[in-house]
MDTraj code that builds the backbone (N, CA, C; nanometers):
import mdtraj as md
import numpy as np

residues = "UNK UNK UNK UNK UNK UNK UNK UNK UNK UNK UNK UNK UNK UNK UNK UNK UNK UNK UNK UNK UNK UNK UNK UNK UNK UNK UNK UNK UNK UNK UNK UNK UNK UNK UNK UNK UNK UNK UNK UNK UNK UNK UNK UNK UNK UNK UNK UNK UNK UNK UNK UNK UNK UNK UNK UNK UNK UNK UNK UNK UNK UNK UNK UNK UNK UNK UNK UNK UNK UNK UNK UNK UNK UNK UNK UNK UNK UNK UNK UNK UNK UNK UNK UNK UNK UNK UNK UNK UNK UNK UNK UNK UNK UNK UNK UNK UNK UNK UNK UNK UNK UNK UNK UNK UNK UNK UNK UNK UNK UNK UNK UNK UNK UNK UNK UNK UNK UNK UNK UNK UNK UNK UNK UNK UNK UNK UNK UNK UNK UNK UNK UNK UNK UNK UNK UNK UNK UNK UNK UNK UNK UNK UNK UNK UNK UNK UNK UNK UNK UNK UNK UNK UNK UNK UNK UNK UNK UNK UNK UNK UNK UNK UNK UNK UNK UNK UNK UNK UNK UNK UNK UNK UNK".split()
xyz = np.array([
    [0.0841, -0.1168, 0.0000],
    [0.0000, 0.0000, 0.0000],
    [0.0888, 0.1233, 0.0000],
    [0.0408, 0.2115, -0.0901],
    [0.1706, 0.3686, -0.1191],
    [0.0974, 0.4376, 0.0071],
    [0.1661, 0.5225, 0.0848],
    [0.1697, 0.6482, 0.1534],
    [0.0401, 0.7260, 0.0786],
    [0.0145, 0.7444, -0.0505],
    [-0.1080, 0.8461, -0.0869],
    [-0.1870, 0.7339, -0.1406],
    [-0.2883, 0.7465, -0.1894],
    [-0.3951, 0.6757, -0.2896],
    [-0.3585, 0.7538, -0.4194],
    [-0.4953, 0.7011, -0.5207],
    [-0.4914, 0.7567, -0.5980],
    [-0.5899, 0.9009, -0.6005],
    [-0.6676, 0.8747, -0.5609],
    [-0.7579, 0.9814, -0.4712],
    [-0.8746, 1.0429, -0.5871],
    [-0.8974, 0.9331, -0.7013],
    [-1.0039, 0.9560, -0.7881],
    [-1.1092, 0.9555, -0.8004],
    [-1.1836, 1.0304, -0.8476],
    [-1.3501, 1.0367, -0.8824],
    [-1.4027, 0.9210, -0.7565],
    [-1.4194, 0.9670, -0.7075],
    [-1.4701, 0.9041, -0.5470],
    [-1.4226, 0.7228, -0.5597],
    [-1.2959, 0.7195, -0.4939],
    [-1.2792, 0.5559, -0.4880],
    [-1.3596, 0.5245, -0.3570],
    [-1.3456, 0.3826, -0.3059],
    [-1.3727, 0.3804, -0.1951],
    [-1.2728, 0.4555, -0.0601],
    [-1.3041, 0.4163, 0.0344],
    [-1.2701, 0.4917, 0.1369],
    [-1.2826, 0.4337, 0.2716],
    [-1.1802, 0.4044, 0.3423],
    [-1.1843, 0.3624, 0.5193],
    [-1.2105, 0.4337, 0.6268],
    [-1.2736, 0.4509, 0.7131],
    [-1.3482, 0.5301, 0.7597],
    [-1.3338, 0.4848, 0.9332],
    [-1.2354, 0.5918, 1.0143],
    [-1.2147, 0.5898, 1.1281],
    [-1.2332, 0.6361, 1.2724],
    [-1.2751, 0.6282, 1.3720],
    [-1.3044, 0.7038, 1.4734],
    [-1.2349, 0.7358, 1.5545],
    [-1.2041, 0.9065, 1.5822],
    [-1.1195, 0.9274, 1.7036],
    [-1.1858, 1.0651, 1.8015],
    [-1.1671, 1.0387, 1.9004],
    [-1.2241, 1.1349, 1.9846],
    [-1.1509, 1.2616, 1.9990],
    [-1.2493, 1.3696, 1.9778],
    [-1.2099, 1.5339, 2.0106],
    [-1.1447, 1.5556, 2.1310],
    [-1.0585, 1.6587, 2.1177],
    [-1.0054, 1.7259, 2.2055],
    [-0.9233, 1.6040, 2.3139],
    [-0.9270, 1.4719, 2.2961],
    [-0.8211, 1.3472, 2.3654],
    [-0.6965, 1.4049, 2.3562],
    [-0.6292, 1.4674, 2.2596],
    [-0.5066, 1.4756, 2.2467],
    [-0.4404, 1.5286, 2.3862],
    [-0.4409, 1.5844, 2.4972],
    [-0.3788, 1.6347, 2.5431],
    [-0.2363, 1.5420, 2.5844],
    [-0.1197, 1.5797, 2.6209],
    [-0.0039, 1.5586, 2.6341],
    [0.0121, 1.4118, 2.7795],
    [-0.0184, 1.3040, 2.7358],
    [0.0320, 1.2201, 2.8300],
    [-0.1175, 1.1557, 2.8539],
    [-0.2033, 1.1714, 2.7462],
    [-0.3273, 1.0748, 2.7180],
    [-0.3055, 0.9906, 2.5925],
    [-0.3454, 0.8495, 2.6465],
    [-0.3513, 0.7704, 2.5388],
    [-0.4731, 0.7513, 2.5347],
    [-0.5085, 0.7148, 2.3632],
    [-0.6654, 0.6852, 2.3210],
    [-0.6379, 0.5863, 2.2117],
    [-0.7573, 0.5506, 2.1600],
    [-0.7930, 0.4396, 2.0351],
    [-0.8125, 0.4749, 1.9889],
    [-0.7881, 0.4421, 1.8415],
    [-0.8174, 0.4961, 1.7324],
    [-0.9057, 0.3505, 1.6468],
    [-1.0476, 0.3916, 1.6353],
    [-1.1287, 0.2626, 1.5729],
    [-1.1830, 0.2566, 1.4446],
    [-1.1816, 0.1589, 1.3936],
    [-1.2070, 0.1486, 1.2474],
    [-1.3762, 0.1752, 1.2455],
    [-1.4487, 0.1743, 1.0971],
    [-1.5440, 0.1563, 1.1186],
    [-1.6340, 0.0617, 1.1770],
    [-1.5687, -0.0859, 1.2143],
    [-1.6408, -0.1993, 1.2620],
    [-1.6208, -0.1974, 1.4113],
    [-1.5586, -0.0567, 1.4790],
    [-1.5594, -0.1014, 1.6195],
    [-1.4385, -0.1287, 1.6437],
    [-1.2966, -0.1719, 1.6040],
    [-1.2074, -0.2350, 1.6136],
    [-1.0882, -0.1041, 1.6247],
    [-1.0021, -0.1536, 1.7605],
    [-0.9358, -0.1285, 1.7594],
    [-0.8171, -0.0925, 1.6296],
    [-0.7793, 0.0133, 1.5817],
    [-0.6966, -0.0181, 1.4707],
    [-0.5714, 0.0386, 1.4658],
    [-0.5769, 0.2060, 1.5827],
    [-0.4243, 0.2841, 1.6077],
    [-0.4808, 0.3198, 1.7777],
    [-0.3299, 0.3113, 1.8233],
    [-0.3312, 0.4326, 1.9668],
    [-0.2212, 0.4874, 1.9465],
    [-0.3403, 0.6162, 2.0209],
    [-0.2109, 0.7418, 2.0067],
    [-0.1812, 0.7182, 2.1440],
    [-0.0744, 0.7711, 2.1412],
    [0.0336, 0.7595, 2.2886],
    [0.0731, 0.8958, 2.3027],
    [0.0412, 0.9865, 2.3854],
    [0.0182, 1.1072, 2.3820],
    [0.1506, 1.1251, 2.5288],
    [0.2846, 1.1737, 2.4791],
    [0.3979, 1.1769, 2.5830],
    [0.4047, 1.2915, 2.6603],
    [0.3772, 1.2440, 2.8233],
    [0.4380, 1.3532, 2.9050],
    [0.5196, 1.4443, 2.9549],
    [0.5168, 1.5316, 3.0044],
    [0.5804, 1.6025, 3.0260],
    [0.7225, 1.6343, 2.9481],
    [0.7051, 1.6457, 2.8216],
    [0.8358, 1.7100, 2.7174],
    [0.7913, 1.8440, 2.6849],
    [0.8931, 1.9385, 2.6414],
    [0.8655, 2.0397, 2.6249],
    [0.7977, 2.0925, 2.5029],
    [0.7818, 1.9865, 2.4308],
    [0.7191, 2.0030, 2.3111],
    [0.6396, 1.8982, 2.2726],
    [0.4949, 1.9121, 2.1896],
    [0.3885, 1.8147, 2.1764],
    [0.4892, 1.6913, 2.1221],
    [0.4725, 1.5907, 2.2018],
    [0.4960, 1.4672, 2.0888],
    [0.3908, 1.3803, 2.1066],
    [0.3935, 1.2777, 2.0090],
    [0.2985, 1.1785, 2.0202],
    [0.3363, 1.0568, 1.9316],
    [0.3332, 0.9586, 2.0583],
    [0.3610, 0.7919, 1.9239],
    [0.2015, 0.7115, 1.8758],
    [0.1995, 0.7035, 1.7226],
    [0.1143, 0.6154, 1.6962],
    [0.1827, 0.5105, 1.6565],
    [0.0743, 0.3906, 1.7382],
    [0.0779, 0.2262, 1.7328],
    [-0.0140, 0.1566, 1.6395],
    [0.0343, 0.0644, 1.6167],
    [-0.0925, -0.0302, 1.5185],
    [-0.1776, -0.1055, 1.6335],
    [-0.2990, -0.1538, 1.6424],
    [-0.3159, -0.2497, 1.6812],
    [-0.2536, -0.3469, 1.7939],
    [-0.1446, -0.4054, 1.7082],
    [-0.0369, -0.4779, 1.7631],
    [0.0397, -0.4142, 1.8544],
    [0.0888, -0.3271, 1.8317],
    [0.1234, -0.2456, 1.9487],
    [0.3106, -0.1869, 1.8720],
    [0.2613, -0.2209, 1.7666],
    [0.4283, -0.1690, 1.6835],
    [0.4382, -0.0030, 1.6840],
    [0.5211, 0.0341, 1.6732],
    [0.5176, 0.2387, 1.6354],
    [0.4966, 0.2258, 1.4970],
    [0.3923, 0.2750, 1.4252],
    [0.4220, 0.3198, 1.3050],
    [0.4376, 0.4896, 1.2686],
    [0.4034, 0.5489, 1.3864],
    [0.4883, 0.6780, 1.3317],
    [0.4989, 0.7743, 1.4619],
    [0.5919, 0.8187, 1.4733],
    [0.6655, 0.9690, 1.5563],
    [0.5900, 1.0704, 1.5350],
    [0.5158, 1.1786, 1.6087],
    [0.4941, 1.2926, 1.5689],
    [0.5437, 1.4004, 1.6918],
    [0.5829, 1.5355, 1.6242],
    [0.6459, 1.5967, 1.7358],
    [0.6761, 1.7577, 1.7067],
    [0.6540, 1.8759, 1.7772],
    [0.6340, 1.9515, 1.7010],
    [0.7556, 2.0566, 1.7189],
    [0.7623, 2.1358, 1.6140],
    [0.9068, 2.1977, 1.6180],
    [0.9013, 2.2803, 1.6691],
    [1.0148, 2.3527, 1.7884],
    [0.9846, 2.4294, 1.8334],
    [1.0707, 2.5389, 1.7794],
    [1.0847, 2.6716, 1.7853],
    [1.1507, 2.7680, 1.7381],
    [1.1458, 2.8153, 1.6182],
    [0.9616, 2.7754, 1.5479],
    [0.9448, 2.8306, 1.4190],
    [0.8841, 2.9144, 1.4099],
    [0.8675, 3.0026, 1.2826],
    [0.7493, 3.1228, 1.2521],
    [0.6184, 3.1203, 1.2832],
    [0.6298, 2.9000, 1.1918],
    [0.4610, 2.9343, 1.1923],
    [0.4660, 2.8053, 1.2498],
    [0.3352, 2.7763, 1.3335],
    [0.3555, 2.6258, 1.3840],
    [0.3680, 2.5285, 1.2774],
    [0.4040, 2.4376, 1.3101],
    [0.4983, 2.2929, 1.2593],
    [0.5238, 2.1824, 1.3457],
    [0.4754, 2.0489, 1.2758],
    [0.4718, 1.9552, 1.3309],
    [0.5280, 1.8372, 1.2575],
    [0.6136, 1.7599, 1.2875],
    [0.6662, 1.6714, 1.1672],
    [0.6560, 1.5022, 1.2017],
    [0.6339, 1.4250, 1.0799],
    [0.5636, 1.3124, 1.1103],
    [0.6897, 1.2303, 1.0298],
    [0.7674, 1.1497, 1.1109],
    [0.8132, 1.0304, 1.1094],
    [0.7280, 0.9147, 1.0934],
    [0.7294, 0.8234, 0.9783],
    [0.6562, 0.6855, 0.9743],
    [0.7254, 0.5995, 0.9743],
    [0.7141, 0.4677, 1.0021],
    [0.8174, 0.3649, 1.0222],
    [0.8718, 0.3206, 0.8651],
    [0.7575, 0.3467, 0.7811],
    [0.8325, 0.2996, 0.7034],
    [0.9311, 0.4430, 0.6082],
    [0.9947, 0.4880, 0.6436],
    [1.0717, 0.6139, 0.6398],
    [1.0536, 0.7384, 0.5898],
    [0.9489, 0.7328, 0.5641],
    [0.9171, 0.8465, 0.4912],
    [0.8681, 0.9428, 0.6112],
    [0.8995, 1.0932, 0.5813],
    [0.8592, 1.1703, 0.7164],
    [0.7919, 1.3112, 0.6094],
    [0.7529, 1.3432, 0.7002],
    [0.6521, 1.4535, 0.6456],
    [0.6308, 1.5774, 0.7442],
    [0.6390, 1.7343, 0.7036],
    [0.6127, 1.8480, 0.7915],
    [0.4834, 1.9120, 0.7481],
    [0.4000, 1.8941, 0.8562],
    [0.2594, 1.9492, 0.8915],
    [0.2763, 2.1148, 0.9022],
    [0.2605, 2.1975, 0.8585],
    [0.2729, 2.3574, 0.8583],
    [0.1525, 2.4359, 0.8484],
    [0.0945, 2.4773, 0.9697],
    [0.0391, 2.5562, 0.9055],
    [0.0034, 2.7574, 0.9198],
    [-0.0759, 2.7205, 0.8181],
    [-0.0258, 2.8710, 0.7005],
    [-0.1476, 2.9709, 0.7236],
    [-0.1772, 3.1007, 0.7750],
    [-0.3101, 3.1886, 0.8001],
    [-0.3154, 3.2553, 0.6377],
    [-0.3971, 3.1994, 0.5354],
    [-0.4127, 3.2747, 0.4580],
    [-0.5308, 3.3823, 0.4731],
    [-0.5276, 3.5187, 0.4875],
    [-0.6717, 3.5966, 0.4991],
    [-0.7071, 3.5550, 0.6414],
    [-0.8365, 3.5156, 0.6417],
    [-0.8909, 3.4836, 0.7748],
    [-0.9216, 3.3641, 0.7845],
    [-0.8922, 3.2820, 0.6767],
    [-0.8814, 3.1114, 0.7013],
    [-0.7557, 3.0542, 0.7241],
    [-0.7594, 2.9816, 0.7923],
    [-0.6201, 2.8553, 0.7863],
    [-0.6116, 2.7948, 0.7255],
    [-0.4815, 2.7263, 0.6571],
    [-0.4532, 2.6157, 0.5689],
    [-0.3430, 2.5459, 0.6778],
    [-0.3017, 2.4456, 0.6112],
    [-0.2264, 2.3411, 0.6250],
    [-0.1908, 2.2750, 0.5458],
    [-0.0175, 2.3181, 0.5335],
    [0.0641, 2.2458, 0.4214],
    [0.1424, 2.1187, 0.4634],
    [0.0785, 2.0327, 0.4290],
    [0.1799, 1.8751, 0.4666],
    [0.2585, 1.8973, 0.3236],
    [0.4204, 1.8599, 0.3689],
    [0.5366, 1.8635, 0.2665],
    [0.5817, 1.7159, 0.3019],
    [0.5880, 1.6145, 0.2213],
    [0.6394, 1.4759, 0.2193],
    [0.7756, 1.5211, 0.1888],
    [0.8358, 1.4627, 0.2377],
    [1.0271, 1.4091, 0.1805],
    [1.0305, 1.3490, 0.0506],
    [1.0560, 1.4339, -0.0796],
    [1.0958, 1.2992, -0.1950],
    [0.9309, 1.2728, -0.2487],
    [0.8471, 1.3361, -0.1867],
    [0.7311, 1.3056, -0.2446],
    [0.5834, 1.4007, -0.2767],
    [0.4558, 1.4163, -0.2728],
    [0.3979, 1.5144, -0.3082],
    [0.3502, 1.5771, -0.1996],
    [0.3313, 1.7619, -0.2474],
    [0.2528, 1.8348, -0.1253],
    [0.0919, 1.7882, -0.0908],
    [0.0508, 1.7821, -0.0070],
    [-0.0611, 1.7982, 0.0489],
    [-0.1584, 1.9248, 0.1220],
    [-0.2696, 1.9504, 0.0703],
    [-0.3063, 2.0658, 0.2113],
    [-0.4431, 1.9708, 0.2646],
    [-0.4592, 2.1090, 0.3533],
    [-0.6208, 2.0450, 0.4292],
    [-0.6489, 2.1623, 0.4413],
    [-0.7897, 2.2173, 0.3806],
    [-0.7947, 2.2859, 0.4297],
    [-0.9968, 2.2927, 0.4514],
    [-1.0498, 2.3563, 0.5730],
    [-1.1575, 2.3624, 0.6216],
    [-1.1792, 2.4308, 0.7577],
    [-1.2624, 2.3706, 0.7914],
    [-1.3085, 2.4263, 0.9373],
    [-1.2740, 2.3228, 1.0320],
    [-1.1171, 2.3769, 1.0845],
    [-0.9769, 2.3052, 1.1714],
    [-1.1114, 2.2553, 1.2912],
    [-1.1523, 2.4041, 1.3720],
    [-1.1456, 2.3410, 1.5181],
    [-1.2808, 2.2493, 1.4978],
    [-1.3643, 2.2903, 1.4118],
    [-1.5217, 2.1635, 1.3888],
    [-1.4565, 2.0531, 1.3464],
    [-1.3697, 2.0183, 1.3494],
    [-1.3395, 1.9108, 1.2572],
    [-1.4080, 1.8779, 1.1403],
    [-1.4129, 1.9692, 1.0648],
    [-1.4676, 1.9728, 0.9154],
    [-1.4126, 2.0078, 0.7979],
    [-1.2242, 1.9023, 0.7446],
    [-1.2044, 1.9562, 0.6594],
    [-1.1515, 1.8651, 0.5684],
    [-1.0979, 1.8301, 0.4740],
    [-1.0413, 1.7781, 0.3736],
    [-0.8812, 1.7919, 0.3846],
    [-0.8334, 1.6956, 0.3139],
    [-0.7064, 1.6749, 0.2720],
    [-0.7094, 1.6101, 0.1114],
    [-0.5887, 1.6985, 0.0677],
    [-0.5922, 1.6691, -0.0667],
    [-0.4434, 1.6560, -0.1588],
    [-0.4530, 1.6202, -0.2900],
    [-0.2987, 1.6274, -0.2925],
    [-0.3699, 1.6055, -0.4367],
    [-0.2835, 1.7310, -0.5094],
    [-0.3130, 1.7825, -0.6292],
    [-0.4118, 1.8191, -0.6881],
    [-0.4987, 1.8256, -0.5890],
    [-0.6525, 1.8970, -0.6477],
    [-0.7724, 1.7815, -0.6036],
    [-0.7014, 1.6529, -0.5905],
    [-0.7949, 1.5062, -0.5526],
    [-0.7849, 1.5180, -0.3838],
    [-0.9066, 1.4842, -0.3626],
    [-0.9294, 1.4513, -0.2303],
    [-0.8631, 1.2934, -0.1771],
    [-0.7594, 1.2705, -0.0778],
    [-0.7060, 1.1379, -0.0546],
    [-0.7521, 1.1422, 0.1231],
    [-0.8633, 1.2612, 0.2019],
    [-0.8968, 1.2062, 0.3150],
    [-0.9838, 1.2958, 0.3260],
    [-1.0828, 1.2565, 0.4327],
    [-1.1803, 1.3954, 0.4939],
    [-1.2151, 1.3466, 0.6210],
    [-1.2185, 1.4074, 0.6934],
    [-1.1857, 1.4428, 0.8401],
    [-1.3881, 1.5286, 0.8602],
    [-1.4270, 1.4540, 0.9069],
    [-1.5740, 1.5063, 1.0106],
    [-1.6573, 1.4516, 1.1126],
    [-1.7176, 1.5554, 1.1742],
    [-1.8103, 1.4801, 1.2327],
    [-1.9575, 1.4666, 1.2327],
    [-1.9939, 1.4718, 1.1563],
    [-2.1582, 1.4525, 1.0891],
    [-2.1868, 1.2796, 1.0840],
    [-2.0857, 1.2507, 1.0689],
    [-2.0835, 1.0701, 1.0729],
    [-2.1486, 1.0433, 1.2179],
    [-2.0904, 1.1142, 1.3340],
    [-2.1107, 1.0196, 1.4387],
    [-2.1637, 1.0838, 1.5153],
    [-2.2891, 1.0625, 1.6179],
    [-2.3796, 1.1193, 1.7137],
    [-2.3216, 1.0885, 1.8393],
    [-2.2359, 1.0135, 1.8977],
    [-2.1672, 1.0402, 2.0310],
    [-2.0637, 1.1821, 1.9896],
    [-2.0716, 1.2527, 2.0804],
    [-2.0127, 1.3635, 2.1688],
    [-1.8657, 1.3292, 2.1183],
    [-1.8138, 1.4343, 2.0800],
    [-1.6612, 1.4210, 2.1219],
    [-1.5528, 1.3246, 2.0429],
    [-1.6515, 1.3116, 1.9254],
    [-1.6181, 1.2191, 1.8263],
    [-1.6084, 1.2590, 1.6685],
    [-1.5418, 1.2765, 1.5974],
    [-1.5057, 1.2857, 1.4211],
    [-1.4600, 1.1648, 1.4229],
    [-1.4667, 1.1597, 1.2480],
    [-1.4331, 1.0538, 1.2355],
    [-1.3432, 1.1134, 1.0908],
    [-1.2179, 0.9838, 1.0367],
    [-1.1029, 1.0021, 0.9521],
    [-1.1733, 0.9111, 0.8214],
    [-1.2015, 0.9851, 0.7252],
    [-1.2153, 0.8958, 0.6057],
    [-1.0653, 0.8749, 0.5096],
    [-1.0291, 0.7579, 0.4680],
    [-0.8981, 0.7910, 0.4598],
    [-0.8946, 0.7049, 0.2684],
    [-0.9158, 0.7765, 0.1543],
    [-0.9039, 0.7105, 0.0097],
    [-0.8508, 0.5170, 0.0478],
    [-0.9003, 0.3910, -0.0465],
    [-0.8553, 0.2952, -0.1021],
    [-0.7426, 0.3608, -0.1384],
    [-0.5960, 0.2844, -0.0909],
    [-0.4625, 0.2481, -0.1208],
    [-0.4002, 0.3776, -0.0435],
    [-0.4624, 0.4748, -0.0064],
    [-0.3952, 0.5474, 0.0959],
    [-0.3346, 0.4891, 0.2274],
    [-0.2407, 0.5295, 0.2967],
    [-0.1506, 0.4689, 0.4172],
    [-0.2475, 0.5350, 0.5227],
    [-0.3775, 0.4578, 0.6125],
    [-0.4309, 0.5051, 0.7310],
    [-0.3709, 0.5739, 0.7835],
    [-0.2621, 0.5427, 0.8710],
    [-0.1291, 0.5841, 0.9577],
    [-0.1199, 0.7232, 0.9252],
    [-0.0778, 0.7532, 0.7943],
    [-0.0549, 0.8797, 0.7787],
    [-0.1227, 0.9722, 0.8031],
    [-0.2675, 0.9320, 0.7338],
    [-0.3809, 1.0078, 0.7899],
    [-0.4427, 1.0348, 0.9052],
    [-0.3923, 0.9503, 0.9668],
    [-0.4361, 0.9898, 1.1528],
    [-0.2892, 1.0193, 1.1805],
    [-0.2116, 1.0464, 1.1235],
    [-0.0927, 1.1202, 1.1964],
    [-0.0966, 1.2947, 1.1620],
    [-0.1851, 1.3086, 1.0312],
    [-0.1554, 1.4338, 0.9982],
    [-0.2794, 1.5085, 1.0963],
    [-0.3914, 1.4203, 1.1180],
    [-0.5117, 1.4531, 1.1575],
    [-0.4710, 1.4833, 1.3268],
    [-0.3829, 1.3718, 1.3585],
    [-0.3575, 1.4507, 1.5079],
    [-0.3000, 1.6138, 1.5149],
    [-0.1389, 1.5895, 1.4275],
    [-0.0822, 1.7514, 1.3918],
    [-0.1933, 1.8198, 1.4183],
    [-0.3273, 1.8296, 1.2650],
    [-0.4062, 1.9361, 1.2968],
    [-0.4740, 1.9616, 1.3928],
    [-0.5317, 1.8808, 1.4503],
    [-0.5612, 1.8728, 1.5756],
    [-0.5025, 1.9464, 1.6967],
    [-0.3776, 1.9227, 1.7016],
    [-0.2667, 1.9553, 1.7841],
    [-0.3148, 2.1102, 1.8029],
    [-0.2260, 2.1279, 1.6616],
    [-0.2125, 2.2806, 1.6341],
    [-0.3763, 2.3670, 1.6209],
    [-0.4367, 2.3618, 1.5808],
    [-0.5454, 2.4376, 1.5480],
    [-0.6362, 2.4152, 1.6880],
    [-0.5840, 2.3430, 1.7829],
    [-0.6622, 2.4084, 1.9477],
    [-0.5345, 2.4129, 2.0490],
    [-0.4379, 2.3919, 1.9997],
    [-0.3447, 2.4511, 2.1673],
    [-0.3449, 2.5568, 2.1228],
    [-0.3801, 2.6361, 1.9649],
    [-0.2680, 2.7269, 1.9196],
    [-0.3938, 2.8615, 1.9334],
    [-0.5059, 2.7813, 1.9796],
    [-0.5995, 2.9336, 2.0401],
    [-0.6759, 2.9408, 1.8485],
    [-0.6991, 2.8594, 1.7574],
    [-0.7800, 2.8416, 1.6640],
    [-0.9052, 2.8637, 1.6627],
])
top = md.Topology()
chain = top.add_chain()
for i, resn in enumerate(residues, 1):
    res = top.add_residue(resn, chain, resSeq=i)
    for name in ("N", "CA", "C"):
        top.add_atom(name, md.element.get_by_symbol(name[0]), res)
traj = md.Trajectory(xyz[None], top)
């Protein structure tokens, strides 16, 4: 499975649940597929001076580092995956909306851009939609959910989805 999909004329799509506002620093949560099933935990690390967070599979392997940089312009968050590819979450105040530029290593840009703190926005990469991020799916409280394109890398997508997360409510969004 590649890191992106192809992200065409509506392929199918995996569809994940994670709870609002969990992220804080030294909370772990589940991350569940659509059938209920356990599928990622975030591991949300204490007391460092800067957000980090490990996501696990299931199994309990790391499949990716996230951690955010400190001493930049604009916030930034960068995503280590196990399988090596790493990626910087940035994001950008255009006007009076926010964006968010994911930059892959060696590979293509991404943005997201929507309504950060509702959890109501898209991710895309070259004009195709490869995730969407809402919560209209789910009637418990405190819950969005990650739609993530056929042949897209889950992982990634709940790694970029934490970043935004991260950033667009510590950062007063």
């Amino acid at each position: 499975m590649g890191l992106l999909g192809r992200g065409r004329g509506g392929p199918p799509m995996r569809r994940y649940q994670m709870r609002e506002k969990a992220l804080a620093i030294g909370d772990d949560f589940w991350v569940e597929d659509d059938q209920g099933q356990r599928a990622f935990k975030v591991d949300g690390k204490a007391l460092r001076l800067r957000s980090t967070f490990k996501l696990q599979d299931a199994a309990g392997n790391q499949v990716a580092a996230i951690q955010e940089r400190m001493m930049t312009i604009r916030d930034t968050m960068v995503i280590e995956l196990a399988s090596g590819h790493k990626a910087t979450v940035k994001k950008r105040l255009i006007g009076i909306r926010d964006r968010f530029n994911i930059e892959v290593d060696g590979g293509p840009k991404l943005t997201a851009t929507g309504n950060f703190v509702d959890h109501e926005y898209e991710i895309e990469q070259d004009g195709r939609k490869v995730g969407v991020v809402s919560k209209k799916w789910f009637r418990i409280r405190d819950t969005y959910g990650i739609e993530v394109v056929e042949g897209a890398d889950p992982a990634f997508m709940i790694a970029i989805s934490v970043c935004i997360d991260e950033m667009a409510h510590d950062m007063g969004t």
